[in-house]
Structure formats: structure tokens, C-alpha cells
ZAVO-95268 format. One record per residue: residue number from 1; x, y, z of N, C-alpha, C, O, CB in turn. Coordinates in Angstrom, 1 decimal. Each point is the difference from the previous one (the first is absolute). Glycine has a CB too. Example, Ala and Ser with C-alpha at 12.3 -4.5 7.8 and 13.67 -1.06 7.14 Angstrom:
! residues 2
ATOM  vokol    n.c1    n.c2    n.c3   ca.c1   ca.c2   ca.c3    c.c1    c.c2    c.c3    o.c1    o.c2    o.c3   cb.c1   cb.c2   cb.c3
ATOM      1    13.2    -5.7     7.8    -0.9     1.2     0.0     0.9     1.2     0.0     1.0     0.0     0.7    -2.9    -1.2     0.5
ATOM      2     1.5     2.3    -1.9     0.9     1.1     0.0    -0.8     1.1     0.8     0.5     1.1     0.1     0.7    -1.7    -2.3
This chain:
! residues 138
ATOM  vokol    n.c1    n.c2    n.c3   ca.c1   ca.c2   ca.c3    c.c1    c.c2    c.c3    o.c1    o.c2    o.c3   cb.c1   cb.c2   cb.c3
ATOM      1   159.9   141.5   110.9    -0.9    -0.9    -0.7    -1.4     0.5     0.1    -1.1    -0.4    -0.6     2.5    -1.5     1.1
ATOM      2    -1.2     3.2     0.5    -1.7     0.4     0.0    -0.5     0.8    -1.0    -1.1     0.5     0.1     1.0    -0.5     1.9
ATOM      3     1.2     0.0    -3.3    -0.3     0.6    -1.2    -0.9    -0.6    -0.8    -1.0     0.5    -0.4     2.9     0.2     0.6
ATOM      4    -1.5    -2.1    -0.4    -0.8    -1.1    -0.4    -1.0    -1.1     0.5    -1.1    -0.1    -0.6     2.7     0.6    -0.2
ATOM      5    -1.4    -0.9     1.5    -0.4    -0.8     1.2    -1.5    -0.2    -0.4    -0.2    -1.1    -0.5     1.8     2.1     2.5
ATOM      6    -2.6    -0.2    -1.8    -1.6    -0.4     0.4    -0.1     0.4    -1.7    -1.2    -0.1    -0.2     0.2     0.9     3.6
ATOM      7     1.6    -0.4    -4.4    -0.6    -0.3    -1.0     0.7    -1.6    -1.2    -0.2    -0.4    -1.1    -0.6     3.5     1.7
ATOM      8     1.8    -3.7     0.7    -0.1    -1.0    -0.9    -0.4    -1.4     1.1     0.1    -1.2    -0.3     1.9     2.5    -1.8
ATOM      9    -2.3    -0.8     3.6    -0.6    -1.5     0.9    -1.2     0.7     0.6    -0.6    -0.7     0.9     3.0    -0.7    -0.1
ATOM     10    -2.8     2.7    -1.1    -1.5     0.3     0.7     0.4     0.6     1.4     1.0    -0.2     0.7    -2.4    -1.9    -1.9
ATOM     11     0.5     2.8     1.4    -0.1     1.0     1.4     0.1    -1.5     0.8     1.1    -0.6     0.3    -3.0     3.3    -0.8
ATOM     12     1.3    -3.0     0.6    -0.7    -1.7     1.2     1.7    -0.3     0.3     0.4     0.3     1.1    -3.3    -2.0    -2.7
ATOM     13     3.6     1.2     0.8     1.3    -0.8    -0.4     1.0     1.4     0.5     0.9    -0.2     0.8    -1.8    -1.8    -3.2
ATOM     14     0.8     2.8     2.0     1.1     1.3     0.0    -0.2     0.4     1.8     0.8     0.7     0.6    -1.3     0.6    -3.8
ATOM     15    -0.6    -1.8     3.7    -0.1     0.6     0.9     0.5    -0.5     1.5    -0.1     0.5     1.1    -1.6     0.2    -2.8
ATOM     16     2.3    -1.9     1.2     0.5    -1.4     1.1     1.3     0.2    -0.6     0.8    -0.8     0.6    -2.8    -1.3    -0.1
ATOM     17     2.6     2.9    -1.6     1.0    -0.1    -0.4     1.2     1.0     0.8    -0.5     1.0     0.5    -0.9    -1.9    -2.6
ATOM     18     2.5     1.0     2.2     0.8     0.9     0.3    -0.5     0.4     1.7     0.1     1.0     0.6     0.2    -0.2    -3.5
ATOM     19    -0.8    -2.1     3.3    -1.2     0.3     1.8     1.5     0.1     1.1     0.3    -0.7     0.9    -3.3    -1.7    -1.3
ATOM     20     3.7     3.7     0.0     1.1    -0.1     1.4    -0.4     0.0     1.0     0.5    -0.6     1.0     0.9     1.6    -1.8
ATOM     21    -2.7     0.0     0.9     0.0    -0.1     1.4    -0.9    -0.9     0.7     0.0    -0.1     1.2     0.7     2.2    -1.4
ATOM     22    -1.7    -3.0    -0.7    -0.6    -0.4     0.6     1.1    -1.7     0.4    -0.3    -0.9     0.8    -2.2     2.7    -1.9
ATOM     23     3.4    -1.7     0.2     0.7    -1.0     0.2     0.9    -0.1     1.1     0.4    -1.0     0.6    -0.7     0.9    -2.8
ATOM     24     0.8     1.5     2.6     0.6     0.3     1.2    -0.9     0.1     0.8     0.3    -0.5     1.2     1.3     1.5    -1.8
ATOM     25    -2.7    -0.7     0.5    -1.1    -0.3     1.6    -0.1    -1.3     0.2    -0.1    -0.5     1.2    -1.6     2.2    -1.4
ATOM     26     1.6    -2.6    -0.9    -0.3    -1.7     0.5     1.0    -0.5     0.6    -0.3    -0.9     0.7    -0.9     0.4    -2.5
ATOM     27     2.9     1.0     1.9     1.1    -0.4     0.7     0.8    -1.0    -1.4     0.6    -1.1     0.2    -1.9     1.2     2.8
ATOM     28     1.1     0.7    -4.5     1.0    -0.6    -0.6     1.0     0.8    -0.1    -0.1     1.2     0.1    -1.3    -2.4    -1.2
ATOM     29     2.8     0.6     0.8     1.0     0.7     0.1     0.1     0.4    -1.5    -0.2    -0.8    -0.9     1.4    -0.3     3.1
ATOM     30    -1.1     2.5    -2.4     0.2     1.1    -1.3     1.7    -0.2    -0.3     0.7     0.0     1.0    -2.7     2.2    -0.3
ATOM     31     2.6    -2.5    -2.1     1.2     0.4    -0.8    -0.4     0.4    -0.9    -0.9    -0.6    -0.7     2.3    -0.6     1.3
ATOM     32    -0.9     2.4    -0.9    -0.1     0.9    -0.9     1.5    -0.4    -1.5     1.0    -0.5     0.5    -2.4     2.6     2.0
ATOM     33     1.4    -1.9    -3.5     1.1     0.5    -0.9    -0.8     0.6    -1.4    -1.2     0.4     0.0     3.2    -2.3     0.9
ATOM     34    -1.3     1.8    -1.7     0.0     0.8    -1.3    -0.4    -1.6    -1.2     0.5    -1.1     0.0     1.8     3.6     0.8
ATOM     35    -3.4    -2.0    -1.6    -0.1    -0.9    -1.3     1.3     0.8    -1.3    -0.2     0.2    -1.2    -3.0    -1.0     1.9
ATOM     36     3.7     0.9    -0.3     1.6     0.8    -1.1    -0.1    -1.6    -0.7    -0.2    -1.0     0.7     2.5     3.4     1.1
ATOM     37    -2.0    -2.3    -2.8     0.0     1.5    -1.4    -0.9     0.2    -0.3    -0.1     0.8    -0.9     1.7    -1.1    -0.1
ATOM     38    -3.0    -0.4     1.6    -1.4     0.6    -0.9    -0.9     1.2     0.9    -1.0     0.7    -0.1     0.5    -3.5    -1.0
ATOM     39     1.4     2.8     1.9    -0.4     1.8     1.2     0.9     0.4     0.4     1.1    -0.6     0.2    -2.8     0.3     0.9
ATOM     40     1.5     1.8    -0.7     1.4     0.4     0.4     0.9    -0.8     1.4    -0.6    -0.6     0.8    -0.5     2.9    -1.9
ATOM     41     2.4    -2.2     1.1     0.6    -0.7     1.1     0.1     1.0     1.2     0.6    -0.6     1.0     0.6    -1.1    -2.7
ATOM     42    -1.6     2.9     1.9    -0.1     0.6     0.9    -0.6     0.0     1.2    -1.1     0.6     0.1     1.5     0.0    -1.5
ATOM     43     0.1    -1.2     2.6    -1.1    -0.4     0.8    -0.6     0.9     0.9    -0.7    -0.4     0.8     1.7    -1.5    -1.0
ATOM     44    -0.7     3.5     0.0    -0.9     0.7     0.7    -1.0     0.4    -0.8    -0.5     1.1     0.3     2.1    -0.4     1.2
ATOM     45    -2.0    -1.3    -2.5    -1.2     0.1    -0.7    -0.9    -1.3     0.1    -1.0    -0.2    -0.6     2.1     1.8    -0.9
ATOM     46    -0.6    -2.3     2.2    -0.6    -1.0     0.6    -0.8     0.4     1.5    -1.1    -0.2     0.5     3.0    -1.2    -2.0
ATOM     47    -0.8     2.2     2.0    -0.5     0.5     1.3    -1.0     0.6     0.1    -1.0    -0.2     0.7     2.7     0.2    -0.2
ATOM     48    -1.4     1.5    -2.0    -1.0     0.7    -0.3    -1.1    -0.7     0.1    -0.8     0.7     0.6     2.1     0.7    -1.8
ATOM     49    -1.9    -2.6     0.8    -0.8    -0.7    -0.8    -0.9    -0.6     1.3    -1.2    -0.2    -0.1     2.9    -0.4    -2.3
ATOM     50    -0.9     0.2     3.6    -0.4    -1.0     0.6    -1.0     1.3     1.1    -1.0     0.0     0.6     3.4    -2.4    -1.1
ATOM     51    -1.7     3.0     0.1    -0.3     1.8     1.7    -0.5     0.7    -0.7    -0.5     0.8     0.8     2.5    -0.2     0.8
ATOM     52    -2.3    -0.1    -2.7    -1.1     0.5    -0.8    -1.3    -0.8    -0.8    -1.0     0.5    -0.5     3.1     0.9     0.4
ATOM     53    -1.7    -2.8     0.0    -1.0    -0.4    -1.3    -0.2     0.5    -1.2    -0.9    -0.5    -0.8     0.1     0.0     2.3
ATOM     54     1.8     1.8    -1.7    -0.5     0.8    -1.2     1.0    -0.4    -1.1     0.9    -0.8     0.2    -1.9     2.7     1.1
ATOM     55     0.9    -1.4    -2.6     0.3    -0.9    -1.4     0.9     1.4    -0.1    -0.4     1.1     0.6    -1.9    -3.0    -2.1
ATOM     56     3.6     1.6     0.7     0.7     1.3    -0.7    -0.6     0.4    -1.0     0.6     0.8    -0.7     1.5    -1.4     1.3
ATOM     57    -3.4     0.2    -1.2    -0.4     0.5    -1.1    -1.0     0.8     0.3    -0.7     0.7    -0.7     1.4    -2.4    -0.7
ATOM     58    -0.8     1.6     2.7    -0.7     1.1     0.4    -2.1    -0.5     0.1    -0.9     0.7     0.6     3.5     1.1    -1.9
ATOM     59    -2.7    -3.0     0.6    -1.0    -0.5     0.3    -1.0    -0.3     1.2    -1.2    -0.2    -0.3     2.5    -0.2    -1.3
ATOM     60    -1.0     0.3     2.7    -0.2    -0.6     1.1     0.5     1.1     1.0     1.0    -0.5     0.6    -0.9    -2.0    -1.5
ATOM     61    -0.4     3.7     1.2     0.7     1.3     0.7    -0.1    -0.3     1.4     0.8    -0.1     0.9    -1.4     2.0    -2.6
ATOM     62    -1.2    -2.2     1.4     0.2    -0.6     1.9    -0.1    -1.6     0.5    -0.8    -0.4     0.8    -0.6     2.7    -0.2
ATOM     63     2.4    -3.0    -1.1     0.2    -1.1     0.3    -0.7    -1.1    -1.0    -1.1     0.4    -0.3     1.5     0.7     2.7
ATOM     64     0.2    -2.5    -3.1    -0.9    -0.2    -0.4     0.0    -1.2     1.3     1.0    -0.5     0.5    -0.9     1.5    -3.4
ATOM     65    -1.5    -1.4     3.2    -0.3    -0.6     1.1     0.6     0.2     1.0     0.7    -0.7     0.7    -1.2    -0.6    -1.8
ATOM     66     0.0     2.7     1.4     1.5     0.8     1.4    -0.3    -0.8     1.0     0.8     0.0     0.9    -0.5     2.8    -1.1
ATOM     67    -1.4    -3.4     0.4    -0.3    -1.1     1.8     1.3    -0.9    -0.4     0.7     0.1     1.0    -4.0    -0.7    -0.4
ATOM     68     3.9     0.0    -1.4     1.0    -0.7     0.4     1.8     1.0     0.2     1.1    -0.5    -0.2    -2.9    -1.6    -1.3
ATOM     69     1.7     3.2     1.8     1.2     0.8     0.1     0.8    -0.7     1.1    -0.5    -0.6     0.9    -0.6     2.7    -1.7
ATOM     70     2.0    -2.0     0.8     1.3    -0.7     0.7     0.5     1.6     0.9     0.0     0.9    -0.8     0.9    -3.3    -1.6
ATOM     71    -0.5     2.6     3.7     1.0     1.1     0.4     1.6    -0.1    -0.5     0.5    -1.0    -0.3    -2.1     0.9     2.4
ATOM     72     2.1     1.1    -2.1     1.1     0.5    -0.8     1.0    -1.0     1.0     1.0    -0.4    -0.6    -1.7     3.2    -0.4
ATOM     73     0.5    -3.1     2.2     0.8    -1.4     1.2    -0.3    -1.2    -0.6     0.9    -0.8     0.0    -1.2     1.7     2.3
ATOM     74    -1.2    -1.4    -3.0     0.0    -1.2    -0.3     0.5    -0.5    -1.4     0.5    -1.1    -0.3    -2.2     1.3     1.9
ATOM     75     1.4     1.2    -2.7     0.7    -0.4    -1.6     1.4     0.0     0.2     0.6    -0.2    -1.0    -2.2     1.4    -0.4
ATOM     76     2.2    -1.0     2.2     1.8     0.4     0.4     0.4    -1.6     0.6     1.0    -0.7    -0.1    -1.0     4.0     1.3
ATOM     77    -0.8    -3.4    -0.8     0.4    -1.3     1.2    -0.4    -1.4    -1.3     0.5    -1.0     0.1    -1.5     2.4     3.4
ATOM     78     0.2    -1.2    -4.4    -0.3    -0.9    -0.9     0.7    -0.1    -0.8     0.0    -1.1    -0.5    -1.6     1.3     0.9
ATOM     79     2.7     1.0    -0.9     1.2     0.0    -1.1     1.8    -0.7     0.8     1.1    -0.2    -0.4    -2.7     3.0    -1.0
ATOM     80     0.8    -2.7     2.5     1.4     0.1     1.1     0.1    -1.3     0.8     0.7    -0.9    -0.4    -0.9     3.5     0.8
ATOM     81    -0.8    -2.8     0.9     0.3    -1.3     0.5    -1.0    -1.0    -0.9     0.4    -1.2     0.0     0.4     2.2     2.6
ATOM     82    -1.6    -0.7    -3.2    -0.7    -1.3    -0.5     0.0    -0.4    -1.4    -0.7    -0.9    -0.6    -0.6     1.4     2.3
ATOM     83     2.2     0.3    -2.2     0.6    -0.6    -0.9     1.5    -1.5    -0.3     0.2    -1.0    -0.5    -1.6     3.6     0.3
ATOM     84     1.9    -1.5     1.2     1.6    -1.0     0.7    -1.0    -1.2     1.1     0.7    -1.0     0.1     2.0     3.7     0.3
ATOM     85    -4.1    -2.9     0.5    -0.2    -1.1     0.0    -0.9    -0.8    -1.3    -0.2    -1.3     0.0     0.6     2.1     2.6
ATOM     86    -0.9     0.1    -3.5     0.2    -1.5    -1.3     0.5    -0.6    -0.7    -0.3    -0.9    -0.8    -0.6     1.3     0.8
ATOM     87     2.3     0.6     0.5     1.5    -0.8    -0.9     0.2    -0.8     1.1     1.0    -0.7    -0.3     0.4     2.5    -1.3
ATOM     88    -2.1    -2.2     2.9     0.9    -0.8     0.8     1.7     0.4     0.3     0.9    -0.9     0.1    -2.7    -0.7    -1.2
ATOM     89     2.0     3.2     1.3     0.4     0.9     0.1     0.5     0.7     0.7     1.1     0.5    -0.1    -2.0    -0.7    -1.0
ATOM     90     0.1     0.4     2.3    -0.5     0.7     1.4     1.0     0.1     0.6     0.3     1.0     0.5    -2.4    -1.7    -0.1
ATOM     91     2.7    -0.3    -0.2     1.4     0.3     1.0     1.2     0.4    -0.7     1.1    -0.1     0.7    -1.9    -1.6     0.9
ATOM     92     0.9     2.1    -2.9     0.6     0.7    -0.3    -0.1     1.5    -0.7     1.0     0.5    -0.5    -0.5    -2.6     0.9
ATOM     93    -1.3     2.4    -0.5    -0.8     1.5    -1.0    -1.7     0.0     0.7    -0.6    -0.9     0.5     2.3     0.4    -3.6
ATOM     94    -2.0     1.6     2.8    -1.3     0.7     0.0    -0.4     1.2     1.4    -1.1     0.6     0.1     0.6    -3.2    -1.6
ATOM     95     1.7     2.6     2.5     0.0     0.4     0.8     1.6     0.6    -0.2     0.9    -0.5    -0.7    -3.1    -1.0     1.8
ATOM     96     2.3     2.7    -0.2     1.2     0.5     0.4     0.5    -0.3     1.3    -0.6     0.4     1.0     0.0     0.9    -2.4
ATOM     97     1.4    -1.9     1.5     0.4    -0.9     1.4     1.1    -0.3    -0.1     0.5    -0.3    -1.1    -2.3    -0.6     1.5
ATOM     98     2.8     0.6     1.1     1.2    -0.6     0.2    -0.2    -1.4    -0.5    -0.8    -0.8     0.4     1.6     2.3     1.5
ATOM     99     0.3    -1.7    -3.3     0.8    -1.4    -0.1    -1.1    -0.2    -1.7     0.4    -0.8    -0.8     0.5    -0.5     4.3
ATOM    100    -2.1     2.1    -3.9    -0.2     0.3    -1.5     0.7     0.5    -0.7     1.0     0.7     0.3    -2.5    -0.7     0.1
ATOM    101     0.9    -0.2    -1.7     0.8     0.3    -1.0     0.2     1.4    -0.6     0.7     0.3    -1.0    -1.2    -2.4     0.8
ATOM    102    -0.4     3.0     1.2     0.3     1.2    -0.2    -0.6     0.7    -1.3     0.3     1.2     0.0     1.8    -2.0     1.3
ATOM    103    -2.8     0.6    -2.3    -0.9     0.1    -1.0    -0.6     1.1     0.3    -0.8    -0.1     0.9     0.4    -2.0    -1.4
ATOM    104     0.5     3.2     0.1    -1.1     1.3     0.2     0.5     1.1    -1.1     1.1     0.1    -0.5    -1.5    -0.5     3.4
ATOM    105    -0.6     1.4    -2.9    -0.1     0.6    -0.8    -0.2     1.5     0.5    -0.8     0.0     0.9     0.1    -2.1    -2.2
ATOM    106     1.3     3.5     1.1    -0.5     1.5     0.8    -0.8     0.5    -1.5     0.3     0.0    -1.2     2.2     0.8     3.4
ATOM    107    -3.3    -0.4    -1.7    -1.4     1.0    -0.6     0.2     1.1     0.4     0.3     0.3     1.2    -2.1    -1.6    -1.0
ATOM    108     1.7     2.5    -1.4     0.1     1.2     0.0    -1.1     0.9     0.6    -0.1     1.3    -0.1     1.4    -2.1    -1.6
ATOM    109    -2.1    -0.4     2.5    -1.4     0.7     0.7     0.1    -0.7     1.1     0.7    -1.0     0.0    -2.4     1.7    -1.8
ATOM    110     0.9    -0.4     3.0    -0.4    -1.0     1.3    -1.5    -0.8    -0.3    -1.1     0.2     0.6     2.4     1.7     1.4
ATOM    111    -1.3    -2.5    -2.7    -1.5    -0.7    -0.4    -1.0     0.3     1.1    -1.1     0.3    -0.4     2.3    -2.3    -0.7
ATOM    112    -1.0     2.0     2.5    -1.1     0.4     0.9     0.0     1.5     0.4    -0.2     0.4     1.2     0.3    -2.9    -0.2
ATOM    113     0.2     3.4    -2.0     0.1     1.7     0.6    -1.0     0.0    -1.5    -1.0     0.6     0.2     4.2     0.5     1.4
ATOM    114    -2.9    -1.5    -2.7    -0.7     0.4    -0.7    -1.6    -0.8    -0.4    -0.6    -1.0     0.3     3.0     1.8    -0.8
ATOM    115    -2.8     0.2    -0.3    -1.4    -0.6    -0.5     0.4    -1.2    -0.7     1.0    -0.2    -0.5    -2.3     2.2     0.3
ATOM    116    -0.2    -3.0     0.3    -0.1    -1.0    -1.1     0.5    -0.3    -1.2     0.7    -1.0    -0.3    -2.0     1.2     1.2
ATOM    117     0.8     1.0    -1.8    -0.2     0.6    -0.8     1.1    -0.1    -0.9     0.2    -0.3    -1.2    -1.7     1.4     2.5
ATOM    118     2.5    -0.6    -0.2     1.6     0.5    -0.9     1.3    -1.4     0.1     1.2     0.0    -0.2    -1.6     3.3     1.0
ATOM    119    -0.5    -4.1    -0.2     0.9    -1.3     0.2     0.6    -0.6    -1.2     1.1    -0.6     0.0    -2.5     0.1     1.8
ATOM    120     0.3     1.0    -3.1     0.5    -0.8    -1.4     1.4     1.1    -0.6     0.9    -0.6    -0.7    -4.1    -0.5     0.0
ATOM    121     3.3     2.3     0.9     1.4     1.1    -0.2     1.2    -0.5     1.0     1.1     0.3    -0.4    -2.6     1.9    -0.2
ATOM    122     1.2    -2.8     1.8     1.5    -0.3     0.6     1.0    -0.7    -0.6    -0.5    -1.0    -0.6    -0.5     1.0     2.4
ATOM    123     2.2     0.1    -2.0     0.8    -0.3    -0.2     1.2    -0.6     0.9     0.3     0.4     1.1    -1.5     0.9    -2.4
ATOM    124     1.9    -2.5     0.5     0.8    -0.3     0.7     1.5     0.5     0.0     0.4     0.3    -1.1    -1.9    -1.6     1.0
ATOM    125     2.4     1.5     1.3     1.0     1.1    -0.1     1.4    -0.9     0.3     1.1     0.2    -0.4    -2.7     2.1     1.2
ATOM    126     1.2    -3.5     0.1     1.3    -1.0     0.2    -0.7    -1.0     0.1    -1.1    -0.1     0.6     3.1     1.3     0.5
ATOM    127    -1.4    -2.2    -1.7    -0.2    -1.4     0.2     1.2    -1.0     0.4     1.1    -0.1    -0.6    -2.8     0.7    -1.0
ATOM    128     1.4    -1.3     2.8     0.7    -0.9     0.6    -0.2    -1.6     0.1    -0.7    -0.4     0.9     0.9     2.3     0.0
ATOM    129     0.6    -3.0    -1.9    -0.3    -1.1     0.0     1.3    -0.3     0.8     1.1     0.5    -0.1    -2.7    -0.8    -2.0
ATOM    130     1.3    -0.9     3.0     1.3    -0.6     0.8     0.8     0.7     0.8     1.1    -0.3     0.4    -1.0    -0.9    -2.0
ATOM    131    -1.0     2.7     1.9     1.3     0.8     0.8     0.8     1.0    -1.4     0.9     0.8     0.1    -0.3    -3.4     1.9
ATOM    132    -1.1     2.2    -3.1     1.1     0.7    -0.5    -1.5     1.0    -0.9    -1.2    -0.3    -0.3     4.2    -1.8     0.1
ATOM    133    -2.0     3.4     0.1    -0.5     1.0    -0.8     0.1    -0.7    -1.7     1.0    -0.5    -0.6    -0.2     2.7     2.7
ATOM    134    -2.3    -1.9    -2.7     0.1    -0.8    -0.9    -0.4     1.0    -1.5     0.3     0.0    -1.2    -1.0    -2.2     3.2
ATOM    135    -0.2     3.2    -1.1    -0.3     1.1    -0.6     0.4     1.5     0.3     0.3     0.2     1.2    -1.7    -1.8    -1.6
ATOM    136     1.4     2.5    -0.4     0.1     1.4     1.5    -0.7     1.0    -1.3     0.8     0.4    -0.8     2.2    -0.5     2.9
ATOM    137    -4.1     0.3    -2.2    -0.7     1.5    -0.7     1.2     1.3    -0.2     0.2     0.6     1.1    -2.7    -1.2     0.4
ATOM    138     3.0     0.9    -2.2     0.5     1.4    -0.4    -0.4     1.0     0.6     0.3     1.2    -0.3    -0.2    -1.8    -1.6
């Protein structure tokens, strides 16, 4: 949205907008997902988004409002446990743990070996809903 943002609510407005981190310093709890079908449904471009601040259009290279950057632990933990607690969720998904539902996904990269940068190219290689293999990459 930092494509558009401050030219259709103003720097002032754009600038309290998208506030992760200042919203995580005040002690609000972050859930992250996808606006699909009107953005993409990929959520490591969300991640990209939250740990870079930067736009895929390349607009915003070094962050747009990079004081609100999120760490690559807190945009993960926002797609993961604090999303399953705003489904009212938590004790069954958002964590990997004995007696969950087992929900996870393997990345063709280690998100914390690589740069920022290349977080928006990872790919997913297996996906696991319920324990069961749901996906498997070729």
C-alpha cells in the first residue's frame, strides 16, 4: 500500500499508517494475512514488506517509513502465532507444538541466513495442513 498511500491520505495520515513497529512497541498484539484477491496472497511478501519497508515496484528502496521495520522474528511470529490468536485459534495452530495441528510450510531458503532483500524470491517447497502433505514443489 506504500505504493499509494500518502498520495491518496497524505504524508501526515500515511505516516501513522502501516505503524508495525510502533504498534509493537506500545504492546499491541500484530496479525498479519493477505488482502487476496486485490494483492498478492503470498505471505513472504508480506514479510518482505514488514523487514524491509520497501515496495516491489521498487519505489521506496530504503524503506518507506523504515523507523517502523519489524525483525524478520517479529513479521514471522505476526503471520504465525498472532494471527491463529485473532482467530481465537492459539491452541490449535500458529505455533509448532505437541497436540497442534501441525500447519507449516518448508522454504527453499533459511529466512535468517539470508539477506532482507531476497525474502520476496523464496519459495515454497512443501506444505503441511493437518499433518498432512498438502503440497510438494517438483
Amino acid at each position: 500500500d506504500g505504493r499509494w498511500a500518502e498520495k491518496r491520505i497524505g504524508e501526515e495520515r500515511a505516516r501513522t499508517s502501516y505503524a508495525w513497529r510502533s504498534m509493537l512497541d506500545a504492546g499491541a498484539p500484530l496479525a498479519f494475512g493477505t488482502d487476496w484477491p486485490v494483492a498478492p496472497l503470498n505471505p513472504l511478501l508480506g514479510v518482505y514488506a514488514a523487514v524491509t519497508r520497501a515496495t516491489l515496484d521498487g519505489k521506496h528502496p530504503g524503506g518507506w517509513f523504515p523507523e517502523q521495520r519489524l525483525t524478520l522474528e517479529e513479521a514471522l511470529r505476526a503471520y504465525t502465532q498472532g494471527s491463529a490468536y485473532a482467530a481465537f485459534e492459539e491452541k490449535e495452530k500458529g505455533t509448532i507444538a505437541p497436540g497442534k495441528l501441525a500447519d507449516l510450510v518448508v522454504l527453499s531458503d533459511d529466512l535468517f541466513s539470508i539477506p532482507p532483500a531476497r525474502i520476496k524470491d523464496v519459495r515454497v517447497v512443501l506444505t503441511v495442513v493437518g499433518g498432512k502433505v498438502v503440497y510438494q514443489a517438483e
